[in-house]
Backbone as XML, in Angstrom:
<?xml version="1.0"?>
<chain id="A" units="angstrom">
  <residue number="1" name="UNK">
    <atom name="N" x="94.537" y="215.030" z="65.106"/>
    <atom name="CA" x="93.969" y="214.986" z="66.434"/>
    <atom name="C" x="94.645" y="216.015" z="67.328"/>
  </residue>
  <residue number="2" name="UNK">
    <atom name="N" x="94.506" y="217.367" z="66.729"/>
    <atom name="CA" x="94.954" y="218.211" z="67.926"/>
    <atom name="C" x="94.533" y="218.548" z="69.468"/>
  </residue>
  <residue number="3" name="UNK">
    <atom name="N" x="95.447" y="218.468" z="70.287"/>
    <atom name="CA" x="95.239" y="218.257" z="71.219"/>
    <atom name="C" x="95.419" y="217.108" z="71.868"/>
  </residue>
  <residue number="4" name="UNK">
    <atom name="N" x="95.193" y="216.059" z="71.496"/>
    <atom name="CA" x="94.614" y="214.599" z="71.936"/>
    <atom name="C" x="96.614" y="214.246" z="71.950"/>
  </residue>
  <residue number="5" name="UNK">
    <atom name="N" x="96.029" y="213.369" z="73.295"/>
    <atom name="CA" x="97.259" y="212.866" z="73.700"/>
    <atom name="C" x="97.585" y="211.085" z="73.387"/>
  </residue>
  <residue number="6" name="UNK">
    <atom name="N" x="98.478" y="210.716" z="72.819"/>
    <atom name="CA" x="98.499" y="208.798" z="72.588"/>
    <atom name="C" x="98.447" y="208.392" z="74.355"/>
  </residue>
  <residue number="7" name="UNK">
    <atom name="N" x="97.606" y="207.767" z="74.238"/>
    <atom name="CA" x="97.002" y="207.005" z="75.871"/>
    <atom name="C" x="97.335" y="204.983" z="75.503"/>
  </residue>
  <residue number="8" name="UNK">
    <atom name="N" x="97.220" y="204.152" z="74.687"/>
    <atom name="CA" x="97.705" y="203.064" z="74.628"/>
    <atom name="C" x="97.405" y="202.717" z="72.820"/>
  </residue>
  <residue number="9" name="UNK">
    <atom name="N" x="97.547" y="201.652" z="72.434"/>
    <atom name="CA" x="97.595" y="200.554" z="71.424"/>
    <atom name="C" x="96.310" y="199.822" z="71.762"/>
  </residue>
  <residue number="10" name="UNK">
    <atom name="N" x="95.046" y="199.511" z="70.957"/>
    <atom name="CA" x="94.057" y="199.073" z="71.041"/>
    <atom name="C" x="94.273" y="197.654" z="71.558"/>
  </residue>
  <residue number="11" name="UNK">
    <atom name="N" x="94.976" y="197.253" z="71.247"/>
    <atom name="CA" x="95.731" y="195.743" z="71.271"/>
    <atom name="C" x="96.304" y="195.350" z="72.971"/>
  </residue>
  <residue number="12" name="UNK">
    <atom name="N" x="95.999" y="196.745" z="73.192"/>
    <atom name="CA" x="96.467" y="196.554" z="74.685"/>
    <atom name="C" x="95.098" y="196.491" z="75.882"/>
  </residue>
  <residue number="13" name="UNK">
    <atom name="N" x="94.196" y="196.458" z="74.650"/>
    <atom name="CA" x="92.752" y="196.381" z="75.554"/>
    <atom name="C" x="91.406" y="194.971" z="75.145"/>
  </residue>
  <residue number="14" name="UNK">
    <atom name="N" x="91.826" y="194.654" z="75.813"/>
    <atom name="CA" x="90.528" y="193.325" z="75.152"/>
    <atom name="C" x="89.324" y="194.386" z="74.572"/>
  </residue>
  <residue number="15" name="UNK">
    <atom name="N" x="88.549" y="193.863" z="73.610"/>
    <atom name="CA" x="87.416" y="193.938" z="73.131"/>
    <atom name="C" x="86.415" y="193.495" z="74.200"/>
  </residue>
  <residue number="16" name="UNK">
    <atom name="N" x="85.669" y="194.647" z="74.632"/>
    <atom name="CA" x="84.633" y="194.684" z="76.062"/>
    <atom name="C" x="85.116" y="194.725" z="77.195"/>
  </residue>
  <residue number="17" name="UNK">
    <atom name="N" x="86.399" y="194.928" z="77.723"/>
    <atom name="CA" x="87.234" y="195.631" z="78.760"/>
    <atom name="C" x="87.846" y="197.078" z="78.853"/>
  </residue>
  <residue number="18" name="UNK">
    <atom name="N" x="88.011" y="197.306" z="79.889"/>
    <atom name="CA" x="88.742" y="198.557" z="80.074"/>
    <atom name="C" x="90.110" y="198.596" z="80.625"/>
  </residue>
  <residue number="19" name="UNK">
    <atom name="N" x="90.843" y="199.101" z="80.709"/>
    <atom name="CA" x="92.257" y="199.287" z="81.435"/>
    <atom name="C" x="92.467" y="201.011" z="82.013"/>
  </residue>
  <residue number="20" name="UNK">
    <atom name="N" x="93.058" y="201.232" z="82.943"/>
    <atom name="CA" x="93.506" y="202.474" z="83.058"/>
    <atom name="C" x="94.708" y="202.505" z="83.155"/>
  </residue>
  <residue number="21" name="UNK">
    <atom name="N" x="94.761" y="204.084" z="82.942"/>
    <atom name="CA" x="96.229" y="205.249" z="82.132"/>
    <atom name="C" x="96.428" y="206.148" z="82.931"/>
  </residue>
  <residue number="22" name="UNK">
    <atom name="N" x="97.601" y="206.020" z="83.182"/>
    <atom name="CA" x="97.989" y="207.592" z="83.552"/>
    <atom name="C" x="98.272" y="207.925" z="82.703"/>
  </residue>
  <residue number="23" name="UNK">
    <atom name="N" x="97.667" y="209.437" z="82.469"/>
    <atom name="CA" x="97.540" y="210.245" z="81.041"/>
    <atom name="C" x="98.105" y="211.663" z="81.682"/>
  </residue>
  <residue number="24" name="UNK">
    <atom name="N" x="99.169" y="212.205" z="81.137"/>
    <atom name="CA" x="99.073" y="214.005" z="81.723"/>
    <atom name="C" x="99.005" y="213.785" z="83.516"/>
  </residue>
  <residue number="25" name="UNK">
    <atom name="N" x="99.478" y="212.745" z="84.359"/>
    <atom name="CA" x="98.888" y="212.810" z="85.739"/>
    <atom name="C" x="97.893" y="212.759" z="86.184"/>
  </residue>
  <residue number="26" name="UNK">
    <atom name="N" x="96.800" y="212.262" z="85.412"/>
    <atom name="CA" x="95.244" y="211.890" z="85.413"/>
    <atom name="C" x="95.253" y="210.477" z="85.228"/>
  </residue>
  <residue number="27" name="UNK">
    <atom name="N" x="94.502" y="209.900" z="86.286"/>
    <atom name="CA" x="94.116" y="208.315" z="86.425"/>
    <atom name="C" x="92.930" y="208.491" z="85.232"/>
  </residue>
  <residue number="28" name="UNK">
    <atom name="N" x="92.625" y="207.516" z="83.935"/>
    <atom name="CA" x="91.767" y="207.641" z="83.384"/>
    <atom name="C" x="91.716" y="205.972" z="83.135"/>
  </residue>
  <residue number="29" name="UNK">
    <atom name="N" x="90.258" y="206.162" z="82.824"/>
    <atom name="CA" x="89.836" y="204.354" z="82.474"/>
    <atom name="C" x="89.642" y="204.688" z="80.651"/>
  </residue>
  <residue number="30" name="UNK">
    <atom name="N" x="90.100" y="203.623" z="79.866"/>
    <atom name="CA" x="89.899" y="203.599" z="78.313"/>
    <atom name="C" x="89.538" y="202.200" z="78.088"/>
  </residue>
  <residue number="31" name="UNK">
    <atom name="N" x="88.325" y="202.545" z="77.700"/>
    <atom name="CA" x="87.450" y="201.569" z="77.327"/>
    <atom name="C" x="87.140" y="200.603" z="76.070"/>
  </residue>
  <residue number="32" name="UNK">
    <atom name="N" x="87.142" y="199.371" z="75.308"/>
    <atom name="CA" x="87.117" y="199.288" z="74.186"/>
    <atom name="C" x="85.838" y="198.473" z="74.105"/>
  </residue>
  <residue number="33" name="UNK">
    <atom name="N" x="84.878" y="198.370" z="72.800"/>
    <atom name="CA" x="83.685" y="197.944" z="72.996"/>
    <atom name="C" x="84.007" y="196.897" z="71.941"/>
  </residue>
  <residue number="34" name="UNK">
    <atom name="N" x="83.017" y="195.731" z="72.159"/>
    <atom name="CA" x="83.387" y="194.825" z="71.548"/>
    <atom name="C" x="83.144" y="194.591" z="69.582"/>
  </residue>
  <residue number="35" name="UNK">
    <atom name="N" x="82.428" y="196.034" z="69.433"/>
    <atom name="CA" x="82.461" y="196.560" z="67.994"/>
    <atom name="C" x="83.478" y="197.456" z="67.728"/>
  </residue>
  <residue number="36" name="UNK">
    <atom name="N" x="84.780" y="197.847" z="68.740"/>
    <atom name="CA" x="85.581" y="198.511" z="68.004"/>
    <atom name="C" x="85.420" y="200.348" z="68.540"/>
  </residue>
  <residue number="37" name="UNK">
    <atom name="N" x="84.637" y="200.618" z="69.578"/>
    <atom name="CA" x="84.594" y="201.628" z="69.808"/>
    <atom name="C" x="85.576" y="202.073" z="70.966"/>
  </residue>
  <residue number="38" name="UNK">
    <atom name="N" x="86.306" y="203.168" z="71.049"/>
    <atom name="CA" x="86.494" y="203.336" z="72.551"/>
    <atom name="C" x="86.177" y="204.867" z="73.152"/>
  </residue>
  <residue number="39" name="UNK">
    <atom name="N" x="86.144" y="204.766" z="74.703"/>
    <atom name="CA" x="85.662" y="205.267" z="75.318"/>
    <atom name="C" x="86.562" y="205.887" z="76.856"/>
  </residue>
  <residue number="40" name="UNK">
    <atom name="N" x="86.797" y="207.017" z="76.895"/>
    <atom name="CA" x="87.580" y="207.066" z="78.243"/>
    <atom name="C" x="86.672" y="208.087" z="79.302"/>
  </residue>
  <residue number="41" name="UNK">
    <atom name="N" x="86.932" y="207.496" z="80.593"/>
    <atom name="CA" x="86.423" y="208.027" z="81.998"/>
    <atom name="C" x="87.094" y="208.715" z="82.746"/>
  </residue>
  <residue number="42" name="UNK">
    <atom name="N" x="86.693" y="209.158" z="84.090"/>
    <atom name="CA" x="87.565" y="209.107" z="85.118"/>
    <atom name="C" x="87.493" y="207.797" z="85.563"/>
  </residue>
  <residue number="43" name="UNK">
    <atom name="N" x="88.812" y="207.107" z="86.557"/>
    <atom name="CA" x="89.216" y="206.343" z="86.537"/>
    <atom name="C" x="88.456" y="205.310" z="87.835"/>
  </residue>
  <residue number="44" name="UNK">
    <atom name="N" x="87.741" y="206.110" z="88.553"/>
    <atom name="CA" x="87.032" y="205.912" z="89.715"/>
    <atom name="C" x="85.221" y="206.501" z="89.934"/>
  </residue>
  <residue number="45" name="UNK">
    <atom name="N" x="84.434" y="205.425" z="90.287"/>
    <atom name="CA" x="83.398" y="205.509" z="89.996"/>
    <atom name="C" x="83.302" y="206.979" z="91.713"/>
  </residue>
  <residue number="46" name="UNK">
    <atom name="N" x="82.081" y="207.531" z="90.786"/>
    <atom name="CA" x="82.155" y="208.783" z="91.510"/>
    <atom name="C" x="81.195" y="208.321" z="92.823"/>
  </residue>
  <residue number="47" name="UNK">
    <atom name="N" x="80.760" y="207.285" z="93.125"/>
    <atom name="CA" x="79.947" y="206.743" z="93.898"/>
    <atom name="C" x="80.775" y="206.312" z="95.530"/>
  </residue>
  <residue number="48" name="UNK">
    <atom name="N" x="81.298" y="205.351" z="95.379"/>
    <atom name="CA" x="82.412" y="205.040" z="96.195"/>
    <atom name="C" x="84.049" y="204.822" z="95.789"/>
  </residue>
  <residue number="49" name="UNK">
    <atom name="N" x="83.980" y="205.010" z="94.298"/>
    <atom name="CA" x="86.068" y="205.125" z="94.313"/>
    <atom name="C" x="85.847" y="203.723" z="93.568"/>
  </residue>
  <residue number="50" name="UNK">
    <atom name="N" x="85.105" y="202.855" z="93.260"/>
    <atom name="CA" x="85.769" y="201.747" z="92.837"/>
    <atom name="C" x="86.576" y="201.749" z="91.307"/>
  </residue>
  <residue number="51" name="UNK">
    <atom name="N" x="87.082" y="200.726" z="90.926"/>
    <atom name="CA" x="88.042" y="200.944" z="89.576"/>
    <atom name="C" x="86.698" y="200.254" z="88.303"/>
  </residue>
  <residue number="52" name="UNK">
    <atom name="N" x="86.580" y="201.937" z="87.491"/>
    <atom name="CA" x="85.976" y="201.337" z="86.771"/>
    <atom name="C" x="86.226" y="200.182" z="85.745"/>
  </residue>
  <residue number="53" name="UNK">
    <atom name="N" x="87.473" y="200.698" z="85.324"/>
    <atom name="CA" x="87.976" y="199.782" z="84.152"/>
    <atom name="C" x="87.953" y="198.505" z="84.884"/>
  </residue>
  <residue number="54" name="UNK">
    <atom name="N" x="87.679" y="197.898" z="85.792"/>
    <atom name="CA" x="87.573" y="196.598" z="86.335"/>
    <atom name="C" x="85.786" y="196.137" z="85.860"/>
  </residue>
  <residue number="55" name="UNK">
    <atom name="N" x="84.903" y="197.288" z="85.415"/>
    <atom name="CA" x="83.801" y="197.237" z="85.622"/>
    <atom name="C" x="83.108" y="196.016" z="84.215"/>
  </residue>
  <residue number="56" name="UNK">
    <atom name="N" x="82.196" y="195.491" z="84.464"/>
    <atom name="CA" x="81.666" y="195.486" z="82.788"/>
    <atom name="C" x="80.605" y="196.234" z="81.803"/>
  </residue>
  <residue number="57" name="UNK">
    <atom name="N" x="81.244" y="195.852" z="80.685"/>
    <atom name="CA" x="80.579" y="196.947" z="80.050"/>
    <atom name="C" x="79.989" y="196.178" z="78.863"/>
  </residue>
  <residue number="58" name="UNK">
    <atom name="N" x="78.644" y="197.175" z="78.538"/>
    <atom name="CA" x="78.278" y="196.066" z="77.527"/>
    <atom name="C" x="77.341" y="197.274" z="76.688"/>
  </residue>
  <residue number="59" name="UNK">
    <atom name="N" x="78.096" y="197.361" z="74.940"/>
    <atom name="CA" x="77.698" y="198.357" z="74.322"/>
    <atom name="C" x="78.424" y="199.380" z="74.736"/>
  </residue>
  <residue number="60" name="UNK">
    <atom name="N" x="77.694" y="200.550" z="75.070"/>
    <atom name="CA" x="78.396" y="201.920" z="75.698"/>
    <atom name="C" x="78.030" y="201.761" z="77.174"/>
  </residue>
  <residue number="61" name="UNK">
    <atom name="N" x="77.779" y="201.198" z="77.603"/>
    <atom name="CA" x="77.995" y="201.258" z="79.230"/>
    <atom name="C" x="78.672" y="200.310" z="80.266"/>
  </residue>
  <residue number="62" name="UNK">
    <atom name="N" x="79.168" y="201.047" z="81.730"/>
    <atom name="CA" x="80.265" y="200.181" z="81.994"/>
    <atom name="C" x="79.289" y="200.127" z="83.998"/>
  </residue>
  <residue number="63" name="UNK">
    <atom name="N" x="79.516" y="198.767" z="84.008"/>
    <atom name="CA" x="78.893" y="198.448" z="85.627"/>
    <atom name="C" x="80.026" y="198.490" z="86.349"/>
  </residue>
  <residue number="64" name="UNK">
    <atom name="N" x="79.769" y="199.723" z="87.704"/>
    <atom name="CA" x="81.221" y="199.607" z="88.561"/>
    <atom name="C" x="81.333" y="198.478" z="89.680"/>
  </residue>
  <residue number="65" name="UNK">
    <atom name="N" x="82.304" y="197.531" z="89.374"/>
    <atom name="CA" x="82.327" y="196.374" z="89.904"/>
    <atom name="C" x="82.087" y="196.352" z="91.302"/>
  </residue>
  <residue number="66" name="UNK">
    <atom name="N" x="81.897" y="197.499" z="92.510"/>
    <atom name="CA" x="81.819" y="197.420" z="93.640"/>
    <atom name="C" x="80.317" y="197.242" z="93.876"/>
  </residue>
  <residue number="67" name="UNK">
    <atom name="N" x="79.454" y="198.317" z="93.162"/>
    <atom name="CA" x="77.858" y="198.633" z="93.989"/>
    <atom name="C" x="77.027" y="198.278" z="92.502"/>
  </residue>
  <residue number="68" name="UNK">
    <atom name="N" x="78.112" y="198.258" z="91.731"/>
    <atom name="CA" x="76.716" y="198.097" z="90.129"/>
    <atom name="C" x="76.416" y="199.432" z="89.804"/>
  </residue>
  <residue number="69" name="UNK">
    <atom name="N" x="76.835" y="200.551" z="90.265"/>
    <atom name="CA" x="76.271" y="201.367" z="89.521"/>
    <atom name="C" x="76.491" y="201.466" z="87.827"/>
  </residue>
  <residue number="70" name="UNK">
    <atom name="N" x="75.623" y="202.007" z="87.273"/>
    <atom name="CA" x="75.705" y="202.025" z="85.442"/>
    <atom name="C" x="75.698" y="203.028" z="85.277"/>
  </residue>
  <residue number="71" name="UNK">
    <atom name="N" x="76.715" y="203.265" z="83.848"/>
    <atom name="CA" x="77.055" y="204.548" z="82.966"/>
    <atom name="C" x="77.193" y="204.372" z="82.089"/>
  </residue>
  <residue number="72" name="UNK">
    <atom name="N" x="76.384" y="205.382" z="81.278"/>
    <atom name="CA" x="76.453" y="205.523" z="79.893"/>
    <atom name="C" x="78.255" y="205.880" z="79.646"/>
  </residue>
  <residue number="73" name="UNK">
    <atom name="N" x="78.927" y="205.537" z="78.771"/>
    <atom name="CA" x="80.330" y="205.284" z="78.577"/>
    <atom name="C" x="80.360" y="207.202" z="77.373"/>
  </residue>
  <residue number="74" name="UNK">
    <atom name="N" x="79.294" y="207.150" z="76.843"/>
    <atom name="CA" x="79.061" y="208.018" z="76.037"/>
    <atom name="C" x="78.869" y="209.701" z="76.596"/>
  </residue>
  <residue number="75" name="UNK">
    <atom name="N" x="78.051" y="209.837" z="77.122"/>
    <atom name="CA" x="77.402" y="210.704" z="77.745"/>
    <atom name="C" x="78.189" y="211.291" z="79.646"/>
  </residue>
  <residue number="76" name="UNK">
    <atom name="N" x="78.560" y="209.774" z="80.294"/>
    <atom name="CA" x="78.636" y="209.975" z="81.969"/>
    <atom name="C" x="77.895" y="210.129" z="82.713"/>
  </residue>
  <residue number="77" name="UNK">
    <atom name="N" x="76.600" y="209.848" z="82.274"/>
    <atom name="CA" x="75.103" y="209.800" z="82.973"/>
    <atom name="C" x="74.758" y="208.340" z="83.465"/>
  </residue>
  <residue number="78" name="UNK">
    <atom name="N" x="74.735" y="208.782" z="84.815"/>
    <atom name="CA" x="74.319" y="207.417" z="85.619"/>
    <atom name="C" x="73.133" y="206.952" z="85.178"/>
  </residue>
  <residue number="79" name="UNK">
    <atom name="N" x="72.912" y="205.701" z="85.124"/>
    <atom name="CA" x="71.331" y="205.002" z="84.396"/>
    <atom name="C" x="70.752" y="204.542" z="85.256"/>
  </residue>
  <residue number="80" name="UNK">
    <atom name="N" x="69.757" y="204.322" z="85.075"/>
    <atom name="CA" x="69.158" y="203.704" z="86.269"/>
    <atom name="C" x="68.550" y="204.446" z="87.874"/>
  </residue>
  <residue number="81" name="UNK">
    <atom name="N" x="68.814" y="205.237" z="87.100"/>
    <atom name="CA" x="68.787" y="206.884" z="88.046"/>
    <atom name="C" x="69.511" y="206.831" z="88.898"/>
  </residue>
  <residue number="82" name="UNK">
    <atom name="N" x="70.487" y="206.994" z="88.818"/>
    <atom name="CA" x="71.866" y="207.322" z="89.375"/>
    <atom name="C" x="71.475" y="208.912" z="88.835"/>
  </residue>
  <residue number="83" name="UNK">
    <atom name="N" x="72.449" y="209.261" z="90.177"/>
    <atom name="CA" x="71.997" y="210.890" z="90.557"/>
    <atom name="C" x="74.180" y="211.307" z="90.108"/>
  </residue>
  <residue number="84" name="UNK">
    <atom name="N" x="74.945" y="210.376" z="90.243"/>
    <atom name="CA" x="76.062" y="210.448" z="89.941"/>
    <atom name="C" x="76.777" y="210.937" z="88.485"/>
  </residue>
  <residue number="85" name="UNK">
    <atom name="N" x="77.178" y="211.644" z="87.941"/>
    <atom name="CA" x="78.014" y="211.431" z="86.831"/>
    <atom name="C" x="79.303" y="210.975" z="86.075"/>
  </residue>
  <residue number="86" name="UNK">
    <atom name="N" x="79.729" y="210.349" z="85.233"/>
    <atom name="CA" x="81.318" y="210.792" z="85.073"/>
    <atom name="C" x="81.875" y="211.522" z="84.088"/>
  </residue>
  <residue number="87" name="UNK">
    <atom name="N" x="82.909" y="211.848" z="84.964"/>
    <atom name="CA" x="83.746" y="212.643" z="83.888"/>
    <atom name="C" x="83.959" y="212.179" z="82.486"/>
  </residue>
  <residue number="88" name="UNK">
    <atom name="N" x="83.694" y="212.245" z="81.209"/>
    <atom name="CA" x="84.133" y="211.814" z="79.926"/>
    <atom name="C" x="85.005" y="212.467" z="79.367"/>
  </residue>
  <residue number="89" name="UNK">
    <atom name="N" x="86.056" y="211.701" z="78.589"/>
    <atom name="CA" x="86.815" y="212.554" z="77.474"/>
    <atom name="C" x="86.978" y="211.954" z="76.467"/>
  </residue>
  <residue number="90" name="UNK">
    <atom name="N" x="86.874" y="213.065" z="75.308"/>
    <atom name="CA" x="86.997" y="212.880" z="73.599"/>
    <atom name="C" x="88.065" y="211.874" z="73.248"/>
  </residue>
  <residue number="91" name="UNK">
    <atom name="N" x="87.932" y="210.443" z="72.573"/>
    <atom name="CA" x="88.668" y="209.135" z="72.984"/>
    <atom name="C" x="88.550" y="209.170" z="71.157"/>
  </residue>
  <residue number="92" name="UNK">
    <atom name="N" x="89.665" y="208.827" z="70.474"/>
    <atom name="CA" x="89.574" y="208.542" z="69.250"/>
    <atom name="C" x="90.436" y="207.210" z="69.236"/>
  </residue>
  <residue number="93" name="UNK">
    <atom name="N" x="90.267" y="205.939" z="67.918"/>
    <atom name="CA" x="91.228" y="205.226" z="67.545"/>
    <atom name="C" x="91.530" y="205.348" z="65.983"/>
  </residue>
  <residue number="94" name="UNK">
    <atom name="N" x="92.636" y="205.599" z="65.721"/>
    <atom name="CA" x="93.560" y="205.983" z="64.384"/>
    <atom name="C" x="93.398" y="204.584" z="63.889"/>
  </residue>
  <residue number="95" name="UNK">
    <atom name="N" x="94.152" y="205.077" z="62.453"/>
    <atom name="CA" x="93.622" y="204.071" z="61.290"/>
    <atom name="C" x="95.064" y="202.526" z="61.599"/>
  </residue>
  <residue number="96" name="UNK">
    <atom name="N" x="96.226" y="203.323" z="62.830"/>
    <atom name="CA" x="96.619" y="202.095" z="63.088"/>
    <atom name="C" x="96.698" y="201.721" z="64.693"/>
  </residue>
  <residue number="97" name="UNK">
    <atom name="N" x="95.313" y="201.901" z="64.778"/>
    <atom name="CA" x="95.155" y="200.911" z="66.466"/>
    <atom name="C" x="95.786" y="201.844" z="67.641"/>
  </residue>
  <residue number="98" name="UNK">
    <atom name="N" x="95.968" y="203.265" z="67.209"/>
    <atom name="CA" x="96.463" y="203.918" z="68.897"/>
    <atom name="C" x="95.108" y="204.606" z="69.128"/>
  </residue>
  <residue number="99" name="UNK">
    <atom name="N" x="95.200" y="204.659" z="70.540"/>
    <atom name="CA" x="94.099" y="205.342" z="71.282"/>
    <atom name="C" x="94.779" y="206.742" z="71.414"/>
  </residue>
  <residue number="100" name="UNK">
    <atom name="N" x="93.753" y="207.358" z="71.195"/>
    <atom name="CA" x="94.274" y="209.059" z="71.360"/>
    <atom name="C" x="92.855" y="209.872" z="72.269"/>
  </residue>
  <residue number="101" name="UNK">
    <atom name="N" x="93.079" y="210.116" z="73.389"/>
    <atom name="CA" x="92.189" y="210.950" z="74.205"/>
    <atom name="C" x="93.065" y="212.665" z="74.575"/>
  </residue>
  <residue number="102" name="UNK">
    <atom name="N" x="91.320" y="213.312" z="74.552"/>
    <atom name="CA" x="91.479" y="214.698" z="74.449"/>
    <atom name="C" x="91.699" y="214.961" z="76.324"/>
  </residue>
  <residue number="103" name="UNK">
    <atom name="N" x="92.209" y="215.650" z="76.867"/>
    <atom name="CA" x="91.818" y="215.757" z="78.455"/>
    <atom name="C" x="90.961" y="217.716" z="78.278"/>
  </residue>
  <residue number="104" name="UNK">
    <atom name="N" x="90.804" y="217.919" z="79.420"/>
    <atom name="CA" x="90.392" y="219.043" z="79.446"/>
    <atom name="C" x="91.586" y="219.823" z="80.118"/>
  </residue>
  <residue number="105" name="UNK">
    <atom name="N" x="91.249" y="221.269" z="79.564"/>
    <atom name="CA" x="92.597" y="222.105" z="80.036"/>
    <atom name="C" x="93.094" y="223.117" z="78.703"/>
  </residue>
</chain>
């Protein structure tokens, strides 16, 4: 995983929650899906600031707990026609449970 920085222990994230990281000095949200996938954001919905990782998410998308807006967890495309995006980054989990995200730079 070159490049990619260790961001937490899967174990440190419920299955269908998120938590955020300071990663590199970047607030990021890392997401885990309740099949085992994860997923990292920026850490604040680009709408009004709320904390996504507070949001729920179900599959690949996460509702920001303040206004509801929805995002694809995959992509950063607001649904629902949301005119908003988020930031995404390349989020891997290793064969023993660490989260490893790519940042840009």
């Amino acid at each position: 995983m070159a490049g990619a920085l260790l961001v937490a222990e899967a174990a440190q994230i419920p299955k269908g929650e998120g938590r955020t990281f300071k990663v590199a000095g970047l607030s990021i949200a890392v997401f885990r899906t309740h099949s085992g996938e994860v997923y990292a954001t920026q850490a604040e919905c680009p709408h009004l600031g709320g904390p996504l990782a507070d949001g729920l998410t179900g599959g690949a998308t996460v509702v920001c707990p303040l206004h509801e807006r929805t995002y694809d967890l995959r992509s950063g495309a607001g649904l629902n026609g949301e005119p908003t995006r988020l930031e995404v980054y390349p989020a891997a989990l290793d064969e023993n449970g660490k989260i490893w995200v790519t940042l840009p730079g």
